[in-house]
N, C-alpha and C positions, 0 to 999 in steps of 0.2 A: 400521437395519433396513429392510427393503425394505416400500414400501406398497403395501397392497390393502386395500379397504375392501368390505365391503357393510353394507346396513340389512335388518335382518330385523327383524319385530316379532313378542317372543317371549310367547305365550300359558303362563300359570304355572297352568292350570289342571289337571286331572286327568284324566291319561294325555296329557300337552303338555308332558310335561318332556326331553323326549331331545333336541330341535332346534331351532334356530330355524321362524318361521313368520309370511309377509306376511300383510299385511291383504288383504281383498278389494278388486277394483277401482281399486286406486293405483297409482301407476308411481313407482315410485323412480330419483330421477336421480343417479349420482352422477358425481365426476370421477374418471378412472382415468389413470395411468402406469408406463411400461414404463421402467427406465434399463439401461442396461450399461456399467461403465464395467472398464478394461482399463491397468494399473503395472505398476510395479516395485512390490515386496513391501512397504516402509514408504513409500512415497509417498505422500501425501495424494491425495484422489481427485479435487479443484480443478485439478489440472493434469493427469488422467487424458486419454487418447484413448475416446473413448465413441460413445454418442448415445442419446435419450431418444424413446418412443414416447407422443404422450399423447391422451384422446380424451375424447368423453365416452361413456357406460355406461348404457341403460336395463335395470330392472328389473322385471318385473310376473307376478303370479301366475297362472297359465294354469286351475289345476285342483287341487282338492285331494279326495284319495279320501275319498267319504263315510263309509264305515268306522273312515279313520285318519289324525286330520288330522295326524300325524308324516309321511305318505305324498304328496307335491304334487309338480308337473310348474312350472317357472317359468322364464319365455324371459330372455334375457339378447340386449339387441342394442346395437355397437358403432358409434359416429356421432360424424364430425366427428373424424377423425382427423390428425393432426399430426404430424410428423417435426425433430427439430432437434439441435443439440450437447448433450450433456450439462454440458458448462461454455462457457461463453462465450467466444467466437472471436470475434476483428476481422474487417469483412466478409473482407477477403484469403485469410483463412483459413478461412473459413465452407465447405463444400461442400455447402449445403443451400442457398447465399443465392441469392436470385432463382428457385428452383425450387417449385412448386407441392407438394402430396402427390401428388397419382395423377401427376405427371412424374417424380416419386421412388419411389415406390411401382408407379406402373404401372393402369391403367385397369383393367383386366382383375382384377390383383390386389386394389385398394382395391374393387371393389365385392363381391367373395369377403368380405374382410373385413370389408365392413358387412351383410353378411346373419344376423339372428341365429341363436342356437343355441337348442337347452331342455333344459335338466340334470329329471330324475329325482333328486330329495330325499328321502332316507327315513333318518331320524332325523337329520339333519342331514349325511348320510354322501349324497355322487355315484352313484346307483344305475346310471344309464345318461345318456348326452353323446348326442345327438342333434343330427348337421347334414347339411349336403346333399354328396352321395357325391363327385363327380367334383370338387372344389375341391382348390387345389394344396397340399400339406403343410405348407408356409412359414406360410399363411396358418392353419390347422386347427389349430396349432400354438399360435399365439399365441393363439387362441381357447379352447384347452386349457388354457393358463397364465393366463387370468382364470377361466376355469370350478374350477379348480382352487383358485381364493383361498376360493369359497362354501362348499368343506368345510368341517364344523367340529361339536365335540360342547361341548354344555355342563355336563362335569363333569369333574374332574381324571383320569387315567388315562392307559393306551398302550394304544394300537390299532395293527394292521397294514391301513394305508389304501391303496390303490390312486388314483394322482392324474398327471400330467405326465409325473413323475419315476420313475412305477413301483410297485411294490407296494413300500411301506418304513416303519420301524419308526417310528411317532409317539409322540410325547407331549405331553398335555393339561394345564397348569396351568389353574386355576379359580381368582380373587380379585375377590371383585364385580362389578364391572362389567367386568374387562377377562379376556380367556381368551390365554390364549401359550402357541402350537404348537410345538414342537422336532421337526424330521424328521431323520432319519440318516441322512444323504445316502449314507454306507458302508453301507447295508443294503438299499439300493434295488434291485431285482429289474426290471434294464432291459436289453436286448439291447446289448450293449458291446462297443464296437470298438478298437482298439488293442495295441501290445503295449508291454512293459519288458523294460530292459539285462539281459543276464545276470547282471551281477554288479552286488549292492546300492551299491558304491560310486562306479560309473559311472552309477548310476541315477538317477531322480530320487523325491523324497519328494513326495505330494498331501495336501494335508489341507482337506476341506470343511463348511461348516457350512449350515445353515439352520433360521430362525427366522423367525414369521408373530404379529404380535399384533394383536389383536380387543379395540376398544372400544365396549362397547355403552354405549347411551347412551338411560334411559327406554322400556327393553323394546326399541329398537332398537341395531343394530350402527351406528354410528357413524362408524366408519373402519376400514380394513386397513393396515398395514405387513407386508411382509414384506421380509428381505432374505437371502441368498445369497452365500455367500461362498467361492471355492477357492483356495487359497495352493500354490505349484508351487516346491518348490526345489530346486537342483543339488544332489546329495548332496557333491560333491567340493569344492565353492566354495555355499556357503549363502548369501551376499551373492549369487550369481545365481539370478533368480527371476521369476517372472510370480503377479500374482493379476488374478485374474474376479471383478467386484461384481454381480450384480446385484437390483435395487430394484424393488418393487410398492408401488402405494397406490392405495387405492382409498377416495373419499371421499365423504359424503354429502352432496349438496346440496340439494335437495329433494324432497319428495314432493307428487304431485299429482293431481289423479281421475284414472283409466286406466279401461283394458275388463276389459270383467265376464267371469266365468270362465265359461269350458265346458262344457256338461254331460257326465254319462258316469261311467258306471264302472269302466271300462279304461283302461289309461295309453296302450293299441296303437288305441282309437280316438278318442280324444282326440288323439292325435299324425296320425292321416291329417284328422281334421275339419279340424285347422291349416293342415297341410300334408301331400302324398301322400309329397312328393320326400325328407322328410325319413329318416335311416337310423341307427340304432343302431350309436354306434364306441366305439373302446375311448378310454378318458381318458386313457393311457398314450403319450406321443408319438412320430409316428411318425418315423424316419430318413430328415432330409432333406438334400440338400448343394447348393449352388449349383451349376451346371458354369462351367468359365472360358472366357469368349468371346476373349479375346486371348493367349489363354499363344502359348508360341512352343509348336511339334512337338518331339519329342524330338533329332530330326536338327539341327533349328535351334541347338537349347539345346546341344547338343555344338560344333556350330562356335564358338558362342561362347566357349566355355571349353576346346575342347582345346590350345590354344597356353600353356596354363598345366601341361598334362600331360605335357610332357617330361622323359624320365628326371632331366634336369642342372637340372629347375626344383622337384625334387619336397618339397625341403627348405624350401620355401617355404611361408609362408602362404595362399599365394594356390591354390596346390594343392589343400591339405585341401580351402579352403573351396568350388572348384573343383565336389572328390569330391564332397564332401556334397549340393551344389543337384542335381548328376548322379545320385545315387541317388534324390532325391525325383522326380526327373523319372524317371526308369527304375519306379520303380512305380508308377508310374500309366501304363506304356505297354505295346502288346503285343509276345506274342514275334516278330511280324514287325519290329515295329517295331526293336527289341532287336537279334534278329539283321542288319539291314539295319545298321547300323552296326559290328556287330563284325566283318560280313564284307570291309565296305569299307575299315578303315581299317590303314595301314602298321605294319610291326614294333616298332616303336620306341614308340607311342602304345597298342598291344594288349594290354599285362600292364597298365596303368593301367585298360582299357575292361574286363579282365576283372577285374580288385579291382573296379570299381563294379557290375556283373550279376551280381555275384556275392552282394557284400557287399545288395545290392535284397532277396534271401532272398523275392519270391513266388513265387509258381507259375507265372508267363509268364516271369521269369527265371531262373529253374533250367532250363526247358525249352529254354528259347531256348542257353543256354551249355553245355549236356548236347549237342546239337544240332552245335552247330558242335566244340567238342574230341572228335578221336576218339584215345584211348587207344593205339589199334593204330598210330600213328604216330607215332615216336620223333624225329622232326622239330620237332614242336611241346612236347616235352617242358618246356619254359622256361614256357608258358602253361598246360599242367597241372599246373605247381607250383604257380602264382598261384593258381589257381582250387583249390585245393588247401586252402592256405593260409587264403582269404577265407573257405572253409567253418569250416575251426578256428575262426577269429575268430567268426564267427558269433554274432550279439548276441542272439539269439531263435529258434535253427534249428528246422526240424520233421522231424517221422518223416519225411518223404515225402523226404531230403533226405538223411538216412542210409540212407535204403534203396535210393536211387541210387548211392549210393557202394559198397552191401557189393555190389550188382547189377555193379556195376564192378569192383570187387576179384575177381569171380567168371568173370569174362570174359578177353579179350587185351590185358593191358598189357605194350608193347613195349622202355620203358624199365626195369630193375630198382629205379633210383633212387626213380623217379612211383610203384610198387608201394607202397615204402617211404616213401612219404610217405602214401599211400592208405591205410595200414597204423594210422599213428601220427593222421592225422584223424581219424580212424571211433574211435577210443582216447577224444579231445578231444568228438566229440559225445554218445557214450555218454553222458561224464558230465553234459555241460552239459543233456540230457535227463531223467537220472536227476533231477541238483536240481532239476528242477521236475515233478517226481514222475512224469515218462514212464518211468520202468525197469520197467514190465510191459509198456509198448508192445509191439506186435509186434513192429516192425522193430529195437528195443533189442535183445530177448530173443535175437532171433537173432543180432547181430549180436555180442553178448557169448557165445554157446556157441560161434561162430565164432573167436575170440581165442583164448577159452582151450583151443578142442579143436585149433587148431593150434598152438598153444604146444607142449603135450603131446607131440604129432607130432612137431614137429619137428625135424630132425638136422644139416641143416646150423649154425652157429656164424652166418651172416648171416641166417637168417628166425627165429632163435631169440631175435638183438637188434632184428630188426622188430616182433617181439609183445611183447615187452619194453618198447619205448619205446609201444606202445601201449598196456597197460600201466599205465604211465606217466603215460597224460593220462587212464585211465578212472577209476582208483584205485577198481576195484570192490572191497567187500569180501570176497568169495570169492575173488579171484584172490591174496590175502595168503597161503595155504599155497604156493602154486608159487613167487614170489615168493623166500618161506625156502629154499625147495629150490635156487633157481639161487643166488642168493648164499652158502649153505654149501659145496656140494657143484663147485661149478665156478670156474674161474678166470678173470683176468686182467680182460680189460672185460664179457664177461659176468655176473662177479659183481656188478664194482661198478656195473654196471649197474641191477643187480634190487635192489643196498642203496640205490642213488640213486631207484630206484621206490618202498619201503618209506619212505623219508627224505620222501616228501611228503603220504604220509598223515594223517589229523587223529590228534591223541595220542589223541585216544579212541577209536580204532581200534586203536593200538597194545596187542595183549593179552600177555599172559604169558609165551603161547609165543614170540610176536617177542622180548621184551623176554630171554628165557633163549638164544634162538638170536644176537640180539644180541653178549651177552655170552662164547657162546662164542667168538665170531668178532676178538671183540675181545682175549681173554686166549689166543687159540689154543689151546684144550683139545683140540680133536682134527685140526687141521693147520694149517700156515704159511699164512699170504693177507699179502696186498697191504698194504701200507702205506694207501692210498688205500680198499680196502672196511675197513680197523680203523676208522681215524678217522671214516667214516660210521656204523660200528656206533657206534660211542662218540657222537655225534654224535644220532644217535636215539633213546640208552637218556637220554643228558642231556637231551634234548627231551622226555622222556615222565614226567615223575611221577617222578622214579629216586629208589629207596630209598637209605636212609644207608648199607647195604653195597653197592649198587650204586658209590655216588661211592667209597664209599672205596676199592674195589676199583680202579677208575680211576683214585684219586693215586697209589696204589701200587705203580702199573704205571710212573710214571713215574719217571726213572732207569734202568730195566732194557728200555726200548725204544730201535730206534735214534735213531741218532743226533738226526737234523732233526725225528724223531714224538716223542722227547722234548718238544723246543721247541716242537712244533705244539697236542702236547696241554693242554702249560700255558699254554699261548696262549689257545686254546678258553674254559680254563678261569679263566682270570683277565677272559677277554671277558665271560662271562655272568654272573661275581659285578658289574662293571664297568658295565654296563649292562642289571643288574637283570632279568636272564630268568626265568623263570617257576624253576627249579631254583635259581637263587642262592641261597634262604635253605637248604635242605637240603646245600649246596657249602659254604657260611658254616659252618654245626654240625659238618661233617667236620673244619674248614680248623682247628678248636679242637684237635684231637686232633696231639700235635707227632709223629707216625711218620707222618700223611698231610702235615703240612705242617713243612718244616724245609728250612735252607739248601741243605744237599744237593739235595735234588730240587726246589728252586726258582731256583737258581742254575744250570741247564743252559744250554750254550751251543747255538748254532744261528741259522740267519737264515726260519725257517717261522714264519709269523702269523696271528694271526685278530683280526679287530678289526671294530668295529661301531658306527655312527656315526649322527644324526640328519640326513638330507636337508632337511628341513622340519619343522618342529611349529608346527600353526595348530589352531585352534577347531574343524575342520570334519574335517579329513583328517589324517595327519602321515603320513611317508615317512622307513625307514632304507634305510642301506646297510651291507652286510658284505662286509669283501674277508676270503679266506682262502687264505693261499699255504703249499703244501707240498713242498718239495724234498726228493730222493734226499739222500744223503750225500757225493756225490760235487757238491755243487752246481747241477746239471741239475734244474731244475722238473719237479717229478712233476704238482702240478695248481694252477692258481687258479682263481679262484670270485669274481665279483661278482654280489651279488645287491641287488635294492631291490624293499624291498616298500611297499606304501601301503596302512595301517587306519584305521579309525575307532571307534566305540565298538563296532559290532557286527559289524565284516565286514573280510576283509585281504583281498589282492590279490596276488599274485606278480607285478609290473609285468616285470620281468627277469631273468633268469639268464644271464650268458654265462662256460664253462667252459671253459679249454683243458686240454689232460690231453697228457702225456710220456713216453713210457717206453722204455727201451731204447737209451738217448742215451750210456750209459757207453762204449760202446767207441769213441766221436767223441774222447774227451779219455782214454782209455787207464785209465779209475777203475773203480773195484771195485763192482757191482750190490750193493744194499742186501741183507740175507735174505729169501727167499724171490724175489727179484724176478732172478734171475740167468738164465733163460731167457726172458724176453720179450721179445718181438720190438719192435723200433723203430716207434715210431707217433709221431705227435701229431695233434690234431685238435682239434674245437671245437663246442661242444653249448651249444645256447638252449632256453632256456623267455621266449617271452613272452607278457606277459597270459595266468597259467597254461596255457599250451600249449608244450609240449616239441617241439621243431621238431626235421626230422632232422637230426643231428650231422652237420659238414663234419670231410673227412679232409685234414689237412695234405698227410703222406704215410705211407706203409705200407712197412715190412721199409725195412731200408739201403742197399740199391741206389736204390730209389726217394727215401731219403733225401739221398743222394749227389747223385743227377742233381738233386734239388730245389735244393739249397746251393748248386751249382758253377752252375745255373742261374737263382738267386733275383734279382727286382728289388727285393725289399724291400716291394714293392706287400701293403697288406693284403687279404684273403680276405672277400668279401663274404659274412655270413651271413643276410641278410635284408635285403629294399629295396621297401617298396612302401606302399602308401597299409588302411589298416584301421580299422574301422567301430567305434567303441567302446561311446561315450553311444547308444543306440536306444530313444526313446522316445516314444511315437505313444497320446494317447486322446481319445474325443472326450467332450463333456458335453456332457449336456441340461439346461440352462437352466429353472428352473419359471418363466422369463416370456414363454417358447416359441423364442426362438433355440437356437441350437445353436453349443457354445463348439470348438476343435478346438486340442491343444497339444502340441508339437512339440518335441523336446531332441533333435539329434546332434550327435555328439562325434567326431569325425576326425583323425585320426594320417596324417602322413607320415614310415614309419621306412626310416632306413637305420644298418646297424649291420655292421661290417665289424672282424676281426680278425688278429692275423699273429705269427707267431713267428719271432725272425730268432738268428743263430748266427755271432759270429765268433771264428775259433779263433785267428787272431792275436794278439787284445789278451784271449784265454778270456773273451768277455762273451757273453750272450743277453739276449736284449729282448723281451717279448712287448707288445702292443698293441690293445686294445679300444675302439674309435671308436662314441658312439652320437648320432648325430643325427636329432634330433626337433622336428615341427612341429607341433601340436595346433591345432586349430578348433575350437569348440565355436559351434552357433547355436540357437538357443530361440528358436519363433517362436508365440506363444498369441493366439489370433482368435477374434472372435464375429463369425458369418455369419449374417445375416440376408438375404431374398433379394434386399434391394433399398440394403442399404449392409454393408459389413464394417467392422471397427475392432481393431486390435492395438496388437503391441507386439516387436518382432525385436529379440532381444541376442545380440551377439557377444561371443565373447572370443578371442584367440592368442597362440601363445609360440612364438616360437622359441629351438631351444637344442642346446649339445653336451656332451655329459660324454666327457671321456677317461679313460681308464685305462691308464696306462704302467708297467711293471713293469723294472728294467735291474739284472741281475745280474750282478757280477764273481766271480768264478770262480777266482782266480788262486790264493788262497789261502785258509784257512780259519781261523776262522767268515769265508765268503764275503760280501762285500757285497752287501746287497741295497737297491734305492730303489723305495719305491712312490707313484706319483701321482697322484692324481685330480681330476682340476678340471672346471669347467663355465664354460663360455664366457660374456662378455656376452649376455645377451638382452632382447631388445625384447618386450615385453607390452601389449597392446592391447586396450578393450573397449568397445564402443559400445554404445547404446540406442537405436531408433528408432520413435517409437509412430505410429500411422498410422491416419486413416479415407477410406475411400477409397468412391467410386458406382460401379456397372457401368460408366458413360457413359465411365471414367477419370480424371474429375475427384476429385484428392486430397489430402490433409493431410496433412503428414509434420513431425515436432519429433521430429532427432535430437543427441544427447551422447553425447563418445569423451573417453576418458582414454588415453593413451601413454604410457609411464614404459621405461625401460631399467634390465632386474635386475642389477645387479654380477656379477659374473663371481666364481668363488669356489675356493678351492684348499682338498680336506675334509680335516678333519684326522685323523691316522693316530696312531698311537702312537711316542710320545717317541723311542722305539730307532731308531722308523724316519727321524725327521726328522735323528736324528745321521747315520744312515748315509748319507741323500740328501748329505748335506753334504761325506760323506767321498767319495762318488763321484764328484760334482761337480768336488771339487777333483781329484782322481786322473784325472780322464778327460781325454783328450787328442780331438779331433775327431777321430772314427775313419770317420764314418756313411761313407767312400766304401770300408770296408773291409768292410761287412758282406756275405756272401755270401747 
């Protein structure tokens, strides 16, 4: 526990019981100490990076109201101050050795700090801090954190105390001689800076404590301890963390004659007799920050690092970590500054320069990138997609930020594409505003009656699927009646459109009427649909609570659907009893009843799957995956679906979605369209969601002619769906310290994605392959520091991974039940994490003790279900080296 000490001597006479109270004429000396010391989370504090302030403390009584001797004025002045390592350093390592105090501290500074203070005592409670005006904050500060120790009541109870740290909840143990304070550092009422991740599981978790004990000793206070404590962990990896110690003590060494008190009646002229200079401040400390004399300029820090930002290096580690120092250097600069860089540099380095101004999210870089993209010219459309993008991702966005966008949306954009993407962002920030309770914002309200009152409007079939996907990412609860409307009443991607909108809301949202409109859509009660919007309806109503006539209605459908939705549904369905989903125990009670379960309809043939597998399960986070593939009848993939998601006990994550979708491929291979699906036009394409953001879907191609010229022209080259660098972990707060420094701690999390897909078709050997490529760089750096203005001391952890997951899908066609093989693997990856604690002087002179561990992750092929490991077998052997055949 942290020490601070004072000596009061406590008068037990009548109407002298609420506080301590000195004697006349003595001065109390004691020794006082400041520590801060700065780990990793279970680290002993013997090997911490720190440093210790220690001095010595007089005390003496100025004045006590003749009226109310609970009521006294008593100076406190600080002497003989000291500076050094919290744990002991070899000289080498020392950066205090051979330096004085005021050559460390500073002339100017150390004599601020030995000028005393006079606290206002009444009941034992800090009525008024009095020091001298123009002194720099650094110093006011740490004066505030000893004046702060003499608070104290002597009987058990809570009070809401005003002190350092702010107005915050206390509490009083009382046991003879010793008194122990407990303050809530979580209820502290302090001007606070910083922000947190969007989402809890990118975030990080704080937890702080403090505690002060008072040993009185023969009517006097004896000693102080107090100590301080913040513990910082990665919510995603809980082995990565930082804690902040810090120690007070304050201890009594003697007492001795002193000056005789004051006269007067008034505390306001007993304070000018002392001194005129002196000013009533708040005890409350004020916000102070170092500025840094050597950082490099913003321009500088970019040359440094953009040789790391080329498209062909992005998959590297060295990139994130790259982004990440760039974004911290970007806020902290102006939008001159800002813009002077984005203006000058080449095409190729400019969608990286805009993910980082972008992903900044102040208000000198929004301006500055607002600024230079102008909308009205279709030229630059490639860098209004970026900036586009970096906005969805947005780890903390503000009003001001969506209201540029709908400002935008309102205006001349040149591209149709940029529209549509402007469309499906503004979807993405709604929500990410709403959960943190801005959905009466202004710029929210509008920008949601905007959605949905053009929803309504509109007639064309492509701004119908713009507010759709937007939509999509708002998942407001009033937009669920329009929702039901597009997915019953219209068809083909439209519908499944608006079931794939519906399909990602929380089941608690899922009400009645979904769940009855659902169910029409899925038994066809009042018209044919899609193969593709059934299975999503079915797919919702088993996601939500479904009753025992719900399932049973759904086994019973199987057998009398086509062919491959046969196979698909019992697929579904054997997945979720299989891996235990929230429905399996009410699937299980049906699965008793033999007219829902029996050979017949579990013995369907087909090559359509669903399957759902374990990515990772650790202490902290765990990660699935779900592949689910659905083919026409004719063999021609109608859709797959890879999804990963990452939960923890209280929060999931949509890490990915990548979807290709098919339709209208029958008359490529001469086969017969499924029911209902006999007029649709030839399409394929390919639809993300990452980190809950549904990005706009890529078109393979559209109608047969364009399918044609695609085949007879194809290189087989995959279709990039997404490629750039994205801001994750965002997490920025500062602490005040009750021993007057100021702590500041830092978590980004940086992604370098590229994810690229392709559907290839060759009708000589009747095979298609589809193919989803996702590579991924992750950074992660946490850097926690206590600045004090004349030394700082931390602690920087890194972590990175690089990695690839594939997804290959290769279907033969020739015959039927048609071969299908699905593969997913993840490449070897390198995994890296350092520790480096540090204290460092303005002068530059520094300490650094740093530890890395490297380890390389095996590379791993996930497993799929048994049918499919036979079939890969049989395709394998059946296939002859065709890849120069594929068109």
């Amino acid at each position: 526990l942290v020490n601070s000490g004072t000596l009061f001597v406590f008068a037990f006479q009548t109407g002298h019981t609420t506080g301590p109270s000195l004697n006349n004429d003595k001065l109390y000396k004691f020794a006082y100490s400041a520590e801060v010391y700065v780990d990793r989370v279970k680290a002993s504090l013997q090997k911490s990076a720190g440093y210790r302030i220690s001095s010595g403390v007089d005390v003496n009584l100025l004045w006590r109201n003749p009226d109310n001797d609970d009521d006294q004025l008593i100076k406190i002045m600080i002497r003989d101050v000291q500076v050094e390592n919290v744990n002991e350093r070899p000289a080498a390592k020392n950066i205090f050795k051979g330096k004085t105090t005021e050559k460390i501290i500073g002339k100017e500074y150390l004599e601020a700090l030995q000028r005393p203070i006079v606290l206002e005592l009444v009941r034992g409670k800090v009525k008024t801090f009095y020091s001298y005006q123009n002194e720099p904050g650094f110093t006011q500060n740490i004066k505030r954190g000893l004046a702060s120790l003499f608070q104290l009541q002597l009987h058990s109870g809570a009070a809401r105390e005003v002190d350092i740290s702010g107005k915050c909840n206390t509490t009083y143990h009382v046991r003879q001689d010793q008194v122990t304070k407990i303050k809530a550092l979580d209820s502290c009422e302090i001007e606070k800076q910083g922000f947190t991740s969007h989402n809890q599981i990118l975030d990080v978790t704080s937890k702080a404590t403090s505690a002060t004990i008072y040993v009185l000793e023969d009517s006097f206070i004896k000693s102080i301890k107090a100590e301080e404590n913040y513990v910082l962990l990665l919510n995603s990896r809980r082995k990565t963390g930082a804690k902040i110690v810090s120690k007070q003590r304050l201890e009594l060494k003697s007492v001795q004659a002193g000056p005789g008190l004051i006269a007067g009646k008034q505390v306001t002229s007993v304070i000018k007799t002392l001194d005129s200079s002196y000013v009533a401040m708040p005890l409350v400390a004020e916000p102070v920050k170092s500025k840094c004399k050597k950082c490099p300029s913003l321009s500088e820090h970019w040359q440094s690092i953009r040789e790391h930002m080329y498209p062909e290096k992005l998959s590297k580690a060295e990139a994130a970590r790259s982004f990440l120092s760039f974004i911290q250097n970007i806020r902290k600069a102006t939008k001159e500054e800002i813009l002077q860089i984005i203006r000058s540099e080449n095409k190729e380095l400019l969608p990286q320069v805009v993910d980082a101004v972008t992903s900044a999210q102040t208000p000198a870089s929004l301006e500055a990138i607002l600024e230079f993209l102008d909308f009205k010219d279709a030229s630059t459309s490639a860098l209004q997609e970026r900036f586009l993008y970096a906005c969805g991702f947005a780890s903390h966005p503000s009003e001001m930020l969506l209201k540029s966008l709908t400002a935008k949306f309102k205006g001349d954009i040149a591209n149709e594409e940029i529209r549509e993407t402007l469309v499906i962002v503004m979807g993405a920030l709604i929500r990410k505003l709403c959960d943190r309770e801005g959905c009466k914002l202004p710029a929210v309200v509008e920008a949601k009656r905007l959605l949905l009152s053009r929803l309504e409007k509109a007639k064309k079939d492509d701004n119908v699927r713009m507010y759709l996907l937007a939509l999509k990412n708002a998942l407001l609860p009033e937009a669920i009646p329009l929702l039901l409307k597009y997915t019953e009443s219209e068809e083909g991607p439209i519908s499944n459109l608006a079931a794939t909108a519906l399909q990602r809301y929380d089941p608690s949202l899922v009400t009645q009427e979904v769940k009855e409109t659902m169910n029409r859509i899925y038994h066809q009660n009042r018209k044919v649909h899609e193969k593709t919007v059934r299975t999503t309806a079915a797919a919702i109503i088993l996601n939500s609570n479904p009753s025992y006539m719900e399932v049973k209605n759904i086994l019973l459908s199987i057998g009398e659907l086509p062919l491959e939705m046969n196979k698909y549904m019992l697929s579904m369905i054997q997945d979720i009893v299989r891996f235990e989903m929230p429905s399996s125990k009410t699937i299980q009670r049906v699965l008793k009843d033999m007219r829902a379960h029996n050979y017949d309809r579990f013995s369907k043939m087909g090559s359509s799957s669903a399957y759902s597998g374990y990515i990772t399960r650790g202490p902290d986070v765990s990660s699935t995956y779900s592949l689910d593939i659905l083919y026409s009848g004719s063999g021609i993939l109608r859709r797959s679906n890879m999804n990963i998601h990452i939960f923890d006990r209280n929060a999931e994550l949509h890490a990915s979605q990548v979807v290709i979708e098919a339709q209208g491929l029958e008359s490529i291979i001469a086969a017969t369209p499924d029911e209902g699906e006999e007029n649709l036009d030839s399409f394929a394409g390919m639809s993300a969601i990452l980190f809950d953001v549904q990005l706009r879907p890529v078109t393979f191609f559209q109608g047969y002619g364009d399918l044609m010229s695609k085949m007879l022209s194809a290189t087989g080259d995959p279709i990039n769906v997404v490629k750039g660098l994205i801001l994750l972990t965002d997490y920025s707060q500062e602490i005040q310290l009750q021993s007057g420094p100021r702590a500041s701690t830092e978590f980004l999390g940086g992604l370098a994605i590229d994810i690229s897909g392709g559907m290839e078709f060759s009708l000589w050997y009747r095979e298609s392959k589809t193919s989803v490529k996702n590579r991924v760089t992750m950074f992660i750096a946490g850097n926690t520091e206590v600045d004090s203005f004349f030394v700082k001391t931390g602690m920087e952890t890194t972590l990175e991974v690089e990695t690839t997951l594939d997804f290959i899908s290769t279907v033969q066609f020739s015959q039927y039940p048609f071969l299908v093989c699905m593969q997913m693997d993840r490449v070897e990856s390198p995994f890296r994490r350092y520790v480096t604690k540090y204290e460092s002087l303005p002068s530059g002179r520094r300490y650094t003790a740093r530890r890395g561990k490297a380890e390389l992750l095996a590379g791993n092929e996930y497993p799929l279900h048994q049918e499919n490991s036979n079939m890969c077998r049989k395709v394998f052997s059946t296939k002859s080296d065709s890849s120069s055949n594929w068109f």
